[in-house]
C-alpha angles and dihedrals in degrees: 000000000000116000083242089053090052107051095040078063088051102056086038099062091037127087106281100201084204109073114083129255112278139188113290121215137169110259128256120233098254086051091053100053090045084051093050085041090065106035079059089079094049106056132132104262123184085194091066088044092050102036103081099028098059095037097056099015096069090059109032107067091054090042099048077048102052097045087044084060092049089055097052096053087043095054113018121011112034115205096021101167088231088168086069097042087055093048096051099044100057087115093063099039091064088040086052086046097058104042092053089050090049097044098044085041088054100050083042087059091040095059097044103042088048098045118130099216089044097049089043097057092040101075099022099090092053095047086069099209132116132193116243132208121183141215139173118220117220090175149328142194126216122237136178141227125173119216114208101176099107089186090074108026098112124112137178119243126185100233126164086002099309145081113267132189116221142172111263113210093233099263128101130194117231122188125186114210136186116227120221078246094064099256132123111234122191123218115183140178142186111236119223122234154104105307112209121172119257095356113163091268110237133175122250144266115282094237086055097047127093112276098187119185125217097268132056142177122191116204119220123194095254113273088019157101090208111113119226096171152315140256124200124201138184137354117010118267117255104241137192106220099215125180095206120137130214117247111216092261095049100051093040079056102041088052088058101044088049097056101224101157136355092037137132150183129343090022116091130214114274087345118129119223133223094266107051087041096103103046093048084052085049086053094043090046093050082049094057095050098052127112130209123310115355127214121281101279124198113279131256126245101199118217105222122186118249121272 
């Protein structure tokens, strides 16, 4: 992972003061797992304070020494005995050693144990509250994308009360529905199943597809954009049961209108902005005008965030 990568995932998964205040709500088991899940991978590690430290700190200070030494005889002092500089300064080598281990050790422990992305997901899930932000669904239509990168096709699926990590076939649902705002909202979902490599693609089965209500209310871990889960609510969504399938450009282009990941404020999750509006109508409206199975596009690489 890039260094900009990085530290785009860090300010996402940490308190953002400018988003506004939301409905809070005890968090429903599912939401709670996804919320340990992630605090798993921002915990305090002494492993992560020693490592560098130890590994380069046992060499560098003798051989900043040493070469120091080689310096001085080179430029200013010909002749200097160095051999015997080096022999008789073993004692404070080690004493040089350890100081430089313990004080790069230290700053390392004071980074981690006061960051604030670290203390934050430390004591959320324990908190057990979620921030919820609501929409009502008029209508929605279903779209497509295949994924053919094997490598990546894995998801997590709360299945007998935990979290549970399965294969995905490759292709995702996408539906596109208009909120009672005016507004296009994007709901989307990896679909299990056996992958195989160029295999016809082909839609799943009804019982396996996205069946979405009226109302729903997305839970965000407090402070933040990151989704932890969704509640739906209500009468079932109309929806316009398309078989179009994503070229590489659209969906590349749908996944970042949608805000899924890497966003902030004032973009909302899967909510489509003002700017990217028409296109998505244009989308909707090629959608509606297809018919039947359309020819082999190129496949989509998905962009996933890190884990």
């Amino acid at each position: 992972m890039s260094d900009e990568l990085y530290k785009q995932m860090i300010r996402f998964e940490t308190p953002d003061p400018t988003i506004g205040p939301r409905e809070q709500s005890p968090m429903l088991p599912e939401e709670l797992a996804r919320a340990r899940e992630r605090a798993s991978t921002h915990r305090f590690s002494w492993v992560m304070v020693l490592a560098a430290p130890v590994s380069v700190g046992l060499m560098l200070p003798s051989l900043a020494f040493v070469i120091g030494l080689g310096l001085v005889e080179k430029w200013f002092v010909p002749g200097l005995d160095v051999d015997r500089i080096i022999d008789g300064s073993w004692g404070w080598q080690v004493l040089a050693t350890v100081l430089f281990i313990a004080g790069w050790a230290s700053s390392n422990y004071r980074r981690d144990s006061r960051d604030p992305t670290k203390r934050y997901w430390h004591s959320m899930p324990d908190e057990g509250v979620v921030e919820l932000e609501r929409h009502t669904l008029v209508s929605g239509i279903s779209l497509w994308s295949c994924d053919d990168n094997p490598e990546a096709l894995s998801l997590t699926l709360w299945q007998d009360d935990k979290l549970v990590r399965v294969q995905s076939c490759g292709v995702s649902q996408w539906i596109l529905a208009m909120t009672s705002a005016g507004h296009w909202l994007v709901l989307t979902e990896e679909i299990p199943g056996v992958f195989r490599h160029g295999q016809a693609r082909r839609m799943p089965a009804p019982d396996l597809r996205m069946k979405p209500q009226q109302q729903l209310a997305i839970a965000f871990a407090p402070g933040t954009q990151l989704m932890l889960g969704q509640r739906f609510d209500g009468a079932p969504l109309p929806l316009t049961e398309s078989s179009y399938w994503l070229s590489a450009d659209e969906f590349s282009r749908l996944a970042e209108a949608s805000h899924r990941w890497g966003f902030f404020p004032p973009d909302r999750y899967a909510v489509v902005n003002d700017r990217d509006a028409g296109w998505v109508q244009r989308l909707v409206d090629k959608a509606r005008g297809s018919n039947g199975p359309q020819p082999q596009r190129t496949a989509v690489t998905a962009e996933r965030p890190p884990t």
